[in-house]
C-alpha positions as a Python dict, from the first residue, in 0.01 Angstrom:
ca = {
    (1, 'X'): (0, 0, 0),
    (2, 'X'): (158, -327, -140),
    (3, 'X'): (-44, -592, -356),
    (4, 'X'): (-101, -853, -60),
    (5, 'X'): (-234, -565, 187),
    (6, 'X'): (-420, -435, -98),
    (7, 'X'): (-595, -795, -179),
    (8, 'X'): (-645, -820, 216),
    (9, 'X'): (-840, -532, 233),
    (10, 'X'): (-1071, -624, -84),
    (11, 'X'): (-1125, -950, 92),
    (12, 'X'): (-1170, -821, 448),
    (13, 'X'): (-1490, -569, 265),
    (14, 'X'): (-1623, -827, 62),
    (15, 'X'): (-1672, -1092, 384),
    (16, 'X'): (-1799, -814, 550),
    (17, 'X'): (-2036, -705, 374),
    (18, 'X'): (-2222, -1041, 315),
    (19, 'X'): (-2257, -1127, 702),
    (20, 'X'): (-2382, -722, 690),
    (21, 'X'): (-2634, -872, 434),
    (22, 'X'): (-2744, -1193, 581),
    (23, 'X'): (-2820, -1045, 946),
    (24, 'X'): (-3014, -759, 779),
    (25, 'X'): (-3204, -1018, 581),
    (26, 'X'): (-3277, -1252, 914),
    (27, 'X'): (-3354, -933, 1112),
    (28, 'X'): (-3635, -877, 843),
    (29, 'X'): (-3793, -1135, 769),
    (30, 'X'): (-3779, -1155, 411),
    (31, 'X'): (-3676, -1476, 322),
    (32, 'X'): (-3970, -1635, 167),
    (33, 'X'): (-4095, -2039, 249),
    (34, 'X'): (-4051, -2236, -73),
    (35, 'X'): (-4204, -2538, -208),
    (36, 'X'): (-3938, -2747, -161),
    (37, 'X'): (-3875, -2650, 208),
    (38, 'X'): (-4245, -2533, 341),
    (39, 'X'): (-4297, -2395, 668),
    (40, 'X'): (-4357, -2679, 868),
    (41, 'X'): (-4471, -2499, 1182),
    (42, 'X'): (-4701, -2288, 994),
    (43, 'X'): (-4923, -2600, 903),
    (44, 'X'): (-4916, -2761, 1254),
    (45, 'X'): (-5246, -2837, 1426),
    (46, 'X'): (-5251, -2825, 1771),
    (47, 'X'): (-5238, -3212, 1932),
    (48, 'X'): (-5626, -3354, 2029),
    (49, 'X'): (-5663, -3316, 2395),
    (50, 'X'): (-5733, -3692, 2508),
    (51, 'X'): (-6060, -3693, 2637),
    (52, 'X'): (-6152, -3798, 3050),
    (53, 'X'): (-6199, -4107, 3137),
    (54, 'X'): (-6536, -4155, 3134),
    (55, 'X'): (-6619, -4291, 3567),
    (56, 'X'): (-6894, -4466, 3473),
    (57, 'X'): (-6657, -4696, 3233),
    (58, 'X'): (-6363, -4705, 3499),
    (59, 'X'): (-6586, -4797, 3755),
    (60, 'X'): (-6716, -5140, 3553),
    (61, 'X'): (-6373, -5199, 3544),
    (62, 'X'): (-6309, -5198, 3897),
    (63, 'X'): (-6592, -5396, 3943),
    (64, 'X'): (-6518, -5679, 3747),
    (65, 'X'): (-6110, -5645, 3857),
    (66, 'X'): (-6269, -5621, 4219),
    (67, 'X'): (-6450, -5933, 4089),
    (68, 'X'): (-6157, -6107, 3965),
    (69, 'X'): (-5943, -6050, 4270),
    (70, 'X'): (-6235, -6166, 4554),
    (71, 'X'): (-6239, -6490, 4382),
    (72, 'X'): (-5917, -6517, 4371),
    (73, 'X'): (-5841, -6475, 4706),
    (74, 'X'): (-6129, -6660, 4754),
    (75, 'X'): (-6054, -7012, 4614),
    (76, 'X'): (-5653, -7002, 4621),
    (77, 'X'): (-5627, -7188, 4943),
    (78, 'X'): (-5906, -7458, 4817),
    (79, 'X'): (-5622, -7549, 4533),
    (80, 'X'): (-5338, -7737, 4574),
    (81, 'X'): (-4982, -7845, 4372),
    (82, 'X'): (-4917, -8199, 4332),
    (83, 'X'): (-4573, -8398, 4245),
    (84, 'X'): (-4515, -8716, 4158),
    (85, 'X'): (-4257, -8910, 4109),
    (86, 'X'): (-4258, -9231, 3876),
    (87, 'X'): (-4030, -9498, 3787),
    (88, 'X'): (-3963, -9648, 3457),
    (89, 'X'): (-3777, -9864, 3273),
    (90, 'X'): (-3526, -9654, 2995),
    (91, 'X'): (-3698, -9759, 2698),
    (92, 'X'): (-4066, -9674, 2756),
    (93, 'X'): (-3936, -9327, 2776),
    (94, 'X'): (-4244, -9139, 2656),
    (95, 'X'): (-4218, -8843, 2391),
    (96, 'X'): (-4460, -8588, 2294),
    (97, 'X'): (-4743, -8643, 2070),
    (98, 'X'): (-5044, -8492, 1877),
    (99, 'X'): (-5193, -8132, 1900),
    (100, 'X'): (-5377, -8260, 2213),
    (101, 'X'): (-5148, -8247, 2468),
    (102, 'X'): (-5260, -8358, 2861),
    (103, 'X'): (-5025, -8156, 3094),
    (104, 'X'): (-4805, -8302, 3309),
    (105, 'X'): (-4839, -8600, 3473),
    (106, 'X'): (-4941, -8797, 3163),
    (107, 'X'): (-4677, -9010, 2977),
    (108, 'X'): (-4633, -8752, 2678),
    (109, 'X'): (-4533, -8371, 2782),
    (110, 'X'): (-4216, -8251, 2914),
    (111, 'X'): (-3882, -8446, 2871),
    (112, 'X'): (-3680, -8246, 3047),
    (113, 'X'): (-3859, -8327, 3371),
    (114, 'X'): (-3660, -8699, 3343),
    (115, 'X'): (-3372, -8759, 3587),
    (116, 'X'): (-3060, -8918, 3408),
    (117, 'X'): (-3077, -9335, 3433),
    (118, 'X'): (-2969, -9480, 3736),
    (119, 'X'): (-2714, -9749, 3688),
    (120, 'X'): (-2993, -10010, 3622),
    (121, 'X'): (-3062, -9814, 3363),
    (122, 'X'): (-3451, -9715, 3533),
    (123, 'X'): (-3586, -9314, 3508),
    (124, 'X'): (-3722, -9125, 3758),
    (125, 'X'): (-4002, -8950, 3569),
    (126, 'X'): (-4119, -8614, 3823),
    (127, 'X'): (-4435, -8480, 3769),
    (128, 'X'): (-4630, -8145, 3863),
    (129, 'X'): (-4996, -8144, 3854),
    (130, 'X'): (-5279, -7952, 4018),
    (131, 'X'): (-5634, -8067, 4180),
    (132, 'X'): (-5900, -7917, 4357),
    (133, 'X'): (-5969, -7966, 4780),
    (134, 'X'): (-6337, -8097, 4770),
    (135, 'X'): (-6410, -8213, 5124),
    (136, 'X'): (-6290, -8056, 5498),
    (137, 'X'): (-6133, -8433, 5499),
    (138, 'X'): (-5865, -8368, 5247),
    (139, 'X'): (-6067, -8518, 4967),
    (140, 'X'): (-5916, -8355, 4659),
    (141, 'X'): (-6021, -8392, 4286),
    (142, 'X'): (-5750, -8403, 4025),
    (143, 'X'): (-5680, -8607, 3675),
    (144, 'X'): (-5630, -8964, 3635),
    (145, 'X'): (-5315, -8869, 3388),
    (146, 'X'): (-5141, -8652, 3685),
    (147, 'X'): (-5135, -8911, 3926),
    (148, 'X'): (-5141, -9230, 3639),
    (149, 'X'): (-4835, -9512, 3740),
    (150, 'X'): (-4709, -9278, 4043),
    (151, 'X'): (-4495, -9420, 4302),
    (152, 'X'): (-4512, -9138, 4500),
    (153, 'X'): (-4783, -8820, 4513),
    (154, 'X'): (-4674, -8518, 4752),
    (155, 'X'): (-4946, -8225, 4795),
    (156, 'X'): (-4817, -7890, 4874),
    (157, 'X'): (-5107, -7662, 5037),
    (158, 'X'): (-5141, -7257, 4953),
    (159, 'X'): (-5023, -7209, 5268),
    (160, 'X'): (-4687, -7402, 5200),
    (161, 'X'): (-4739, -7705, 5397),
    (162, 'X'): (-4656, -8054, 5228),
    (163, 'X'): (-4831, -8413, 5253),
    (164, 'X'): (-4788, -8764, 5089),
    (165, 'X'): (-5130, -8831, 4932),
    (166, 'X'): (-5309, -9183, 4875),
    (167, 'X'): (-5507, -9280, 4552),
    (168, 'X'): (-5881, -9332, 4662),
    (169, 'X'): (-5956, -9392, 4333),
    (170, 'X'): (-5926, -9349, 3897),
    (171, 'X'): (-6107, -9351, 3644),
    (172, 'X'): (-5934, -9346, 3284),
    (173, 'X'): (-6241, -9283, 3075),
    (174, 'X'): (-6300, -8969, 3219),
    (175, 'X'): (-5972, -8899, 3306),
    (176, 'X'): (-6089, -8805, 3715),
    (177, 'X'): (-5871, -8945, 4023),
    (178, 'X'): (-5924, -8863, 4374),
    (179, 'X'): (-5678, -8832, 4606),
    (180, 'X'): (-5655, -8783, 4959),
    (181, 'X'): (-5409, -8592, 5235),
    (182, 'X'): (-5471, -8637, 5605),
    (183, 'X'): (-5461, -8224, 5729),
    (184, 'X'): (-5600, -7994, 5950),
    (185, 'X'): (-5779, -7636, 5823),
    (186, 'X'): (-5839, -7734, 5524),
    (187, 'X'): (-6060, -7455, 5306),
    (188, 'X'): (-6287, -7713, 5048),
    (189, 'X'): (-6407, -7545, 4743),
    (190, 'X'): (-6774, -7457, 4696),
    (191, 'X'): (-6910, -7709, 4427),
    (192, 'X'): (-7118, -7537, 4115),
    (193, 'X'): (-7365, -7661, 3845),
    (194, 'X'): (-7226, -7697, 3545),
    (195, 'X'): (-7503, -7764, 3341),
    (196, 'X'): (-7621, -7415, 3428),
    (197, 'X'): (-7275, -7253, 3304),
    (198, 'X'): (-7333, -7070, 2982),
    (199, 'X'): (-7117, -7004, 2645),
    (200, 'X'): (-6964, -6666, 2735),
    (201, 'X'): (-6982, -6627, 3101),
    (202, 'X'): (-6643, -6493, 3251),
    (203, 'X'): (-6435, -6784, 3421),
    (204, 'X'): (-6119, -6827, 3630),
    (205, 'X'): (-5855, -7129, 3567),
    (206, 'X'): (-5632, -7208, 3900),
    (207, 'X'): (-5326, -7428, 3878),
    (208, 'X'): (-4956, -7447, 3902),
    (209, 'X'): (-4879, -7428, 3545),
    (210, 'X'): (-4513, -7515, 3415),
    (211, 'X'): (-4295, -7481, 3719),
    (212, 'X'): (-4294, -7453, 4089),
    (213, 'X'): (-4238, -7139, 4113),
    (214, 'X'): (-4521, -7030, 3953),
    (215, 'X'): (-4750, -7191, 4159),
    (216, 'X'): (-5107, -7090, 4231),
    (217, 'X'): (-5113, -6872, 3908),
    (218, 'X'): (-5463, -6760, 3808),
    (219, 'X'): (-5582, -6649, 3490),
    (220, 'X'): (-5926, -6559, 3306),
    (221, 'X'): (-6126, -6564, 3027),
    (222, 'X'): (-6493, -6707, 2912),
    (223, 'X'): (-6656, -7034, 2848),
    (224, 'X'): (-6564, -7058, 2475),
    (225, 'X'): (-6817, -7335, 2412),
    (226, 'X'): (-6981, -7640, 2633),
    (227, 'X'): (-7005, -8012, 2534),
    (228, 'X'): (-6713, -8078, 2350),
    (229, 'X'): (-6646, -8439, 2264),
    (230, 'X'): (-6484, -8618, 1999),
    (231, 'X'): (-6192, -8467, 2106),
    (232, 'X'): (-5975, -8772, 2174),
    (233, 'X'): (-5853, -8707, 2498),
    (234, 'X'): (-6081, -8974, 2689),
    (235, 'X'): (-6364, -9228, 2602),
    (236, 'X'): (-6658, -8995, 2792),
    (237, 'X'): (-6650, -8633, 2656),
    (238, 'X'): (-6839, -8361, 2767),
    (239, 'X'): (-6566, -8046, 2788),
    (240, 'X'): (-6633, -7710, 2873),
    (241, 'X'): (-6372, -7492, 2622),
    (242, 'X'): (-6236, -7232, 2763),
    (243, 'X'): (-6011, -6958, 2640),
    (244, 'X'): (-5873, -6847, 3010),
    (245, 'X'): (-5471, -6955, 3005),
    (246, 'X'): (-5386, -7259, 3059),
    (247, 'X'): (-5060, -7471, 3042),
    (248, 'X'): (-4857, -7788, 3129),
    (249, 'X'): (-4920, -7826, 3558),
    (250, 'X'): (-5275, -7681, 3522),
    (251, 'X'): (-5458, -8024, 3497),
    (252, 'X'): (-5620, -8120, 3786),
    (253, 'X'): (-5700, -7771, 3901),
    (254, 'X'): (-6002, -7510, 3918),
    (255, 'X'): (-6219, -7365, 3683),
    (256, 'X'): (-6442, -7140, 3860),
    (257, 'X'): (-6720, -6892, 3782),
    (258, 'X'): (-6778, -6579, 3972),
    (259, 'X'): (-6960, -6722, 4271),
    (260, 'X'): (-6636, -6867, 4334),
    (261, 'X'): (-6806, -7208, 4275),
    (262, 'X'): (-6606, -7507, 4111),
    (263, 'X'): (-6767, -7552, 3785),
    (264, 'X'): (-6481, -7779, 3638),
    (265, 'X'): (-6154, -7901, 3623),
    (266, 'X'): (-5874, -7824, 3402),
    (267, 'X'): (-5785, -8132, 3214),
    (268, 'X'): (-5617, -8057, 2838),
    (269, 'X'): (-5557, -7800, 2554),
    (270, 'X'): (-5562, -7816, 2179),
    (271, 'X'): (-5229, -7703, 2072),
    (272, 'X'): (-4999, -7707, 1763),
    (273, 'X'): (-4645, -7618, 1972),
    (274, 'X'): (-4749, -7743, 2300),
    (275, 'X'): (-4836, -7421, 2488),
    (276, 'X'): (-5152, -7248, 2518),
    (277, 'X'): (-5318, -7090, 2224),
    (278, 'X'): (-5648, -7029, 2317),
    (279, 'X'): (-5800, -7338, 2308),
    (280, 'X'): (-5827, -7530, 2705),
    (281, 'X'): (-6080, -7787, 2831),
    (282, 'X'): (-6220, -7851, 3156),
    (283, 'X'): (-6402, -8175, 3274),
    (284, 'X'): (-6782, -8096, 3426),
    (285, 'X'): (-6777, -8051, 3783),
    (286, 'X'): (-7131, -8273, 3747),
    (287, 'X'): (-6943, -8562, 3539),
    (288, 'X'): (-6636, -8490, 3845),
    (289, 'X'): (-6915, -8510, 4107),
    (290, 'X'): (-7086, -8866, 3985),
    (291, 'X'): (-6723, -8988, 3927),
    (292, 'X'): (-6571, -8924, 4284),
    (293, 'X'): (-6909, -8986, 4449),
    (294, 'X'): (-6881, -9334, 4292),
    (295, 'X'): (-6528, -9390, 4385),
    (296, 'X'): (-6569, -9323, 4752),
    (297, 'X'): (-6922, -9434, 4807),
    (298, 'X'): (-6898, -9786, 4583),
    (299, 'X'): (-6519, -9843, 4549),
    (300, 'X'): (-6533, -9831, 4117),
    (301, 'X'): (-6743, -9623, 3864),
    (302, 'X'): (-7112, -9730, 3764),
    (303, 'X'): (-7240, -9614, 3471),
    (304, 'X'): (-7578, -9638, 3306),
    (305, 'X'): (-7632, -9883, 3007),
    (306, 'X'): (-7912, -9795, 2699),
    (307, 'X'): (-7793, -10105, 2501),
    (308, 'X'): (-7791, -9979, 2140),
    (309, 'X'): (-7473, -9926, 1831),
    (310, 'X'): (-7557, -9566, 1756),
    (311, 'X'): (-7376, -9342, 1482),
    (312, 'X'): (-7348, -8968, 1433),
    (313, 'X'): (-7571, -8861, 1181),
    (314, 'X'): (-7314, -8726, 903),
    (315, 'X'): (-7429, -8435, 650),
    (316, 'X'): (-7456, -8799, 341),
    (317, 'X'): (-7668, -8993, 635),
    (318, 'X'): (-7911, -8680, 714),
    (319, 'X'): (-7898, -8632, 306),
    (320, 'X'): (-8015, -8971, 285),
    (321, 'X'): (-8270, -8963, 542),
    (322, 'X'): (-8426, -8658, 418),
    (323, 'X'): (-8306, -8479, 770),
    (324, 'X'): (-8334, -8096, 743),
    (325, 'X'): (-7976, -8097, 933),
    (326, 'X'): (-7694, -8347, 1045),
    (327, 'X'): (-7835, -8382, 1436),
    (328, 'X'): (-7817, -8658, 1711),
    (329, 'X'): (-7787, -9023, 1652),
    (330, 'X'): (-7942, -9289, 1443),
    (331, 'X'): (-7968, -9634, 1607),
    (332, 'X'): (-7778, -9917, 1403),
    (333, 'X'): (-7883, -10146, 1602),
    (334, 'X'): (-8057, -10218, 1943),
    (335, 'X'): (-7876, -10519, 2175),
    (336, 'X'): (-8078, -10780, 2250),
    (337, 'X'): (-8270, -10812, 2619),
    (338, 'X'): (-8110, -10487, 2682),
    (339, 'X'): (-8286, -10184, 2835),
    (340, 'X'): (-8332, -9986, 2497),
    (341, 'X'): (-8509, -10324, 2368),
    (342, 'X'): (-8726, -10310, 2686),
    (343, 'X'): (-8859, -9926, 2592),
    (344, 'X'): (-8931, -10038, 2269),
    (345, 'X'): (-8656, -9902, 2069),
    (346, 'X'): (-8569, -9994, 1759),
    (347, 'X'): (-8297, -9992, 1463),
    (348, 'X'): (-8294, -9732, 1230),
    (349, 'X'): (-8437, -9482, 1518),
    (350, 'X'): (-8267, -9180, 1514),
    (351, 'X'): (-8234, -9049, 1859),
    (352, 'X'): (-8244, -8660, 1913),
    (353, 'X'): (-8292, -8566, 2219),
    (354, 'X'): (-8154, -8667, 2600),
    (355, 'X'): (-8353, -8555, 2872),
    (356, 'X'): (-8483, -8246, 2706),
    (357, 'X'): (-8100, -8149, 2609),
    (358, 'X'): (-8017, -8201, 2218),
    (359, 'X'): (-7772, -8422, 2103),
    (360, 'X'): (-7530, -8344, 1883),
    (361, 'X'): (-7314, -8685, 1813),
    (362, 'X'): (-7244, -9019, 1929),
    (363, 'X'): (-6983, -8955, 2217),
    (364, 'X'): (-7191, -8706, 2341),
    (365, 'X'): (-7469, -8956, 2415),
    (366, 'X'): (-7277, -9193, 2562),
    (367, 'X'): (-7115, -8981, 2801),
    (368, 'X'): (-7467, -8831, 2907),
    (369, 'X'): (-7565, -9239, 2933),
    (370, 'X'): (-7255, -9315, 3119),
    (371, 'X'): (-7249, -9028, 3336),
    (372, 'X'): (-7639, -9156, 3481),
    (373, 'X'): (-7689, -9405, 3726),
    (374, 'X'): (-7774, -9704, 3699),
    (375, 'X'): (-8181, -9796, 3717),
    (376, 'X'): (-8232, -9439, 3688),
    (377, 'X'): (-8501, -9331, 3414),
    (378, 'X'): (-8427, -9140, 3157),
    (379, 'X'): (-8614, -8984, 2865),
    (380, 'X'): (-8546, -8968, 2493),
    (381, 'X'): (-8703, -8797, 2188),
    (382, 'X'): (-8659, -9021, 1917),
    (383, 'X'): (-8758, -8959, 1549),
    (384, 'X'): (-8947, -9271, 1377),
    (385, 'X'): (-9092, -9294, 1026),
    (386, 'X'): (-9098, -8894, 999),
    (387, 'X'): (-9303, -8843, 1341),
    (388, 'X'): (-9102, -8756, 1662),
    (389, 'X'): (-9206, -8924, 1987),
    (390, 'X'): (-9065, -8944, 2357),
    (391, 'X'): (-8967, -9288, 2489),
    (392, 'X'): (-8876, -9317, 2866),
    (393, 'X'): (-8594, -9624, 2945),
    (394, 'X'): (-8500, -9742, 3225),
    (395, 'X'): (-8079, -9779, 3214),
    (396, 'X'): (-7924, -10062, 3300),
    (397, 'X'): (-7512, -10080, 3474),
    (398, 'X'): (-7288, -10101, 3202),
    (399, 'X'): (-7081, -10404, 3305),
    (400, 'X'): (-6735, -10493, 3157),
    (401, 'X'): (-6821, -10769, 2891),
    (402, 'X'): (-7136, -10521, 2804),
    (403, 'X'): (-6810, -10263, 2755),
    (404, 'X'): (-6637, -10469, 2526),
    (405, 'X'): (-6954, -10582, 2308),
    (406, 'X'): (-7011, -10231, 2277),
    (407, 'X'): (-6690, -10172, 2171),
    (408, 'X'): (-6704, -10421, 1923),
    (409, 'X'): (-6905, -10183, 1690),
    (410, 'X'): (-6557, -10090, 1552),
    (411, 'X'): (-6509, -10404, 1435),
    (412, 'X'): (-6589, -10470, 1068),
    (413, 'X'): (-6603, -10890, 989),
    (414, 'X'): (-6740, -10797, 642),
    (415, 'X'): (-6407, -10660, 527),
    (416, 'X'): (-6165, -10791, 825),
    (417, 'X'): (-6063, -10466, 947),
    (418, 'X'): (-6109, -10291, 1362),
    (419, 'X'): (-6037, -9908, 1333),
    (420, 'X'): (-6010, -9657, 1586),
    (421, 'X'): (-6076, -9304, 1629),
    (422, 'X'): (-5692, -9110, 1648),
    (423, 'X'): (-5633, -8974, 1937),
    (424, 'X'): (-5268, -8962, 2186),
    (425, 'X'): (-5287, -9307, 2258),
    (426, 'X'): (-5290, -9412, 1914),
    (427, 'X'): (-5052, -9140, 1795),
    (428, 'X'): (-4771, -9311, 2027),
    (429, 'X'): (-4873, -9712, 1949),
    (430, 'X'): (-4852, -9646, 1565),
    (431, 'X'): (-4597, -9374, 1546),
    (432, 'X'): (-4856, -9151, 1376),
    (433, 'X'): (-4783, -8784, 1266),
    (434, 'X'): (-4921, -8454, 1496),
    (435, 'X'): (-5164, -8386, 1177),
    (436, 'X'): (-5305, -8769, 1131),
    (437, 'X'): (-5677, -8708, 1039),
    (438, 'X'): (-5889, -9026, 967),
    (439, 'X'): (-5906, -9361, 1149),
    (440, 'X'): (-5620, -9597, 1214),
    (441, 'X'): (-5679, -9962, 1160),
    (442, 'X'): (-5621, -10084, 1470),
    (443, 'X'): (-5647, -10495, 1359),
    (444, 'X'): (-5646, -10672, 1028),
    (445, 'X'): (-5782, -11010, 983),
    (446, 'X'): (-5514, -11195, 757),
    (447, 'X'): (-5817, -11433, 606),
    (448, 'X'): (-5994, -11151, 541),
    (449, 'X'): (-6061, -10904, 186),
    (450, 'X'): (-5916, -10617, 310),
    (451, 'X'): (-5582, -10796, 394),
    (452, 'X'): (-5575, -10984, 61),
    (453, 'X'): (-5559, -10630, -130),
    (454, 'X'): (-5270, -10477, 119),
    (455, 'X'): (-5493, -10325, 446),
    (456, 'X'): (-5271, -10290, 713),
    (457, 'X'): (-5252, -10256, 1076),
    (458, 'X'): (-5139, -9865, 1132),
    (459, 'X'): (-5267, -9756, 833),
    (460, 'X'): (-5517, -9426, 875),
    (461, 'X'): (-5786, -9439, 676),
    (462, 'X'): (-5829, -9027, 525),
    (463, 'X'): (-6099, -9126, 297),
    (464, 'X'): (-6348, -9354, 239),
    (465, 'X'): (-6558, -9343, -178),
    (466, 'X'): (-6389, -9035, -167),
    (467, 'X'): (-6562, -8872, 144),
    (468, 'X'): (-6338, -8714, 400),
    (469, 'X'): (-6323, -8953, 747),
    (470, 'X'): (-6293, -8763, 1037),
    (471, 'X'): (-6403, -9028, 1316),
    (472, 'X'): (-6550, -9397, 1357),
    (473, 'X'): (-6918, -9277, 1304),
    (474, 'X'): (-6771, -9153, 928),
    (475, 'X'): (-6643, -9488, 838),
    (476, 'X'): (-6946, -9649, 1013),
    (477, 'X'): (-7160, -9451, 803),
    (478, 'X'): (-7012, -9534, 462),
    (479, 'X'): (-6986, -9896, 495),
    (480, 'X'): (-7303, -9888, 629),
    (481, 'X'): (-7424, -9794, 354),
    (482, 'X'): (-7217, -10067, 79),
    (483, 'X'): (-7351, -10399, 64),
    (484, 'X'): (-7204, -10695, -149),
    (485, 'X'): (-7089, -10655, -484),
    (486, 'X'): (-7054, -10266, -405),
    (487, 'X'): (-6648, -10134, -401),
    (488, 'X'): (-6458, -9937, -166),
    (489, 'X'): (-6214, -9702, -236),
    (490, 'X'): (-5989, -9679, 24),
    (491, 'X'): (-5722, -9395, 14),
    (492, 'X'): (-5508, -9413, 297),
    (493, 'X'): (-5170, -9260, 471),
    (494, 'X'): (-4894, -9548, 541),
    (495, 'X'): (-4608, -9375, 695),
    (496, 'X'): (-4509, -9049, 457),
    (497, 'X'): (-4655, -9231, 173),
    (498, 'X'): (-4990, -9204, 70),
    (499, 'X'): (-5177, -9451, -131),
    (500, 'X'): (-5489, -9583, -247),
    (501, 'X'): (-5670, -9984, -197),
    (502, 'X'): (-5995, -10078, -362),
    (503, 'X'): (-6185, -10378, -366),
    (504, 'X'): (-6536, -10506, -373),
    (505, 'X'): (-6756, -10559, -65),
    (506, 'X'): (-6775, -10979, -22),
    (507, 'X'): (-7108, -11174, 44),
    (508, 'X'): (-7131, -11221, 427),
}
């Protein structure tokens, strides 16, 4: 045998004999799990059978989806998509502004809904909206901002028909318009009480949100909170908060409870990137009610008149008082021969109570007051000299030079300053950043103190003697309380600089 064959052959045994070794090893068994490679299948438990659906659970569910879906069906055909078409001039192109953006329709949301300018230089500003059918007659609820300035208002039905609309009637402080379309079959919703809705009761918003052709979307969720105000959206507040979805094209349509019943309309949201984020707002379908009933019955809005400056009674005002808590109103001062100085009402009154319902600021009041017809009693529980007592008035129609005395109260002659709660309106005329907190001086008087030490119009006001102003009542409050000799310290935001005036309070 030569030397290759013979190293062959060693090989050929060797090779052998470990895959002899291995398969006799395998076949018993003997190889040993070590610490570094542990038998994984050996400490396996066996998966947790999911347990049954329990029928009692799933069948709540159906009940309320069944719940959902009846309503639905039910009020779809009572609401309605409305475009409008607006022209204007180039350079009153409107932009978006603040966290509280009105959807669609209004003169701040959605750029890209603006045709290219014609060759005199005019845009053709399209608008989608949404409102509510109210009456067999084509009567149908929506917001003043949808239908604001329009040249031309088309209604499109849930059955797909289409109708030019007329304008029966606005009203900016509420933000309510009422429309009308001359149709046959017509489904009108059922009308609710709103007063009777409650924090946490499931609700349904109805509108054509964003587009077209998304038309008729619904969505739910629960009355977050009721009487919202302060909000800056209108002059009357009284918002139901919801947190059912709702976008850009919703205003104007339905919020409904379960009953199917119409217990407001869709009208804004509080948002920080102009979609929904959990925050929407529906007007009253009571405050909707008075509003259109007015408009159709009387031609204009009447509203009740009380005839007194009122503040909101701030956490330093209820200290001062001796108030166990910051509640209602205190009266800075009653208006002569008006119907509050009729009932006996006086300054320094702090008011806490509306009809039996408590009040929790100054808006609040005044949309309550507002929202009342005239010559129609009313009652109020008024604290006086530590003892509480009810005091019945009756109101009064708040007529327009009444209006603008009343607004007056914003004016300050000691200083020479008017100031303004912020709010969309303002954000636009002064240029005024999303996150603008305070009040903006809306008028300076140049003869006056605060325009000798550098006051100007469009500055906001953030504090006031180093308290934190949130609205008019605030500032109210604090120079209500400096008299002369006394200083202000005003620290306030002038474009992205920030800054701060003082100067003593002058004899009057």
């Amino acid at each position: 045998m030569s030397k290759h064959k013979l190293l062959r052959s060693k090989w050929f045994y060797i090779l052998s004999g470990i895959i002899i070794g291995v398969a006799f090893t395998i076949g018993f068994n003997v190889t040993s799990a070590s610490h570094a490679y542990p038998d994984i299948t050996a400490q396996m438990e066996p998966a947790a059978e999911t347990p049954p659906v329990d029928q009692a659970d799933l069948n709540v569910a159906n009940q309320l989806s069944n719940a959902f879906a009846a309503v639905a069906q039910d009020v779809n055909p009572s609401v309605v998509m409305i475009f409008t078409e607006t022209t204007i001039k180039a350079q009153n192109q409107p932009y978006a502004g603040g966290p509280f953006e009105q959807f669609f329709g209004g003169d701040d949301f959605f750029q890209h809904f603006f045709q290219q300018p014609s060759p005199r230089g005019d845009l053709k500003q399209q608008g989608l909206g949404s409102g509510v059918i109210v009456d067999r007659n084509g009567i149908i609820l929506t917001n003043n901002h949808v239908v604001k300035n329009a040249d031309d208002i088309k209604v499109k039905l849930y059955d797909g028909r289409e109708f030019e609309a007329e304008v029966k009637g606005t009203d900016a402080q509420t933000d309510l318009a009422v429309i009308s379309i001359k149709a046959d079959n017509l489904k009108p919703i059922k009308l609710g009480d709103s007063d009777k809705a409650r924090v946490g009761d499931w609700v349904l918003a109805i509108g054509s949100p964003l587009q077209p052709e998304l038309e008729h979307t619904v969505t739910a969720g629960i009355i977050s909170a009721k009487g919202r105000s302060g909000v800056g959206l209108s002059q009357y507040e009284d918002f139901i908060q919801t947190d059912a979805a709702i976008n850009p094209g919703n205003s104007g349509g339905a919020m409904v409870n379960l009953n199917s019943q119409l217990i407001g309309i869709n009208s804004a949201i509080a948002t920080q990137n102009g979609g929904f984020m959990g925050i929407g707002f529906a007007i009253p379908v009571n405050l909707a009610k008075k509003v259109m009933t007015d408009i159709l019955e009387k031609g204009k809005v009447v509203r009740g008149w009380l005839g007194v400056y009122i503040q909101t009674i701030t956490p330093d005002i209820a200290k001062a008082l001796k108030l166990d808590r910051a509640k209602g109103v205190i009266v800075s001062k009653v208006q002569k021969d008006s119907p509050a100085e009729k009932a006996g009402l006086k300054d320094e009154d702090i008011i806490l109570r509306f009809n039996g319902k408590e009040v929790g600021n100054s808006t609040e009041l005044s949309t309550w007051i507002a929202g009342t017809s005239p010559d129609a009693k009313i009652q109020l529980t008024i604290l006086r000299d530590g003892k509480v007592k009810d005091v019945e008035v009756q109101l009064g129609e708040l007529t327009p030079d009444k209006q603008k005395l009343a607004e007056a109260s914003n004016k300050f002659d000691q200083i020479g300053v008017t100031v303004s709660n912020i709010d969309n309106t303002m954000r636009r005329k002064y240029d005024l950043p999303d996150n603008a907190t305070g009040v903006v001086i809306t008028a300076v008087d140049p003869q006056g103190v605060a325009a000798a030490y550098g006051l100007k119009e469009g500055d906001v006001v953030v504090k006031l003697n180093q308290t934190v102003i949130k609205s008019v009542d605030d500032f109210s409050g604090i120079m209500g309380q400096l008299g002369a000799g006394d200083t202000a310290l005003f620290y306030v935001q002038r474009g992205n600089a920030n800054l701060f005036i003082a100067f003593q309070i002058p004899e009057k």
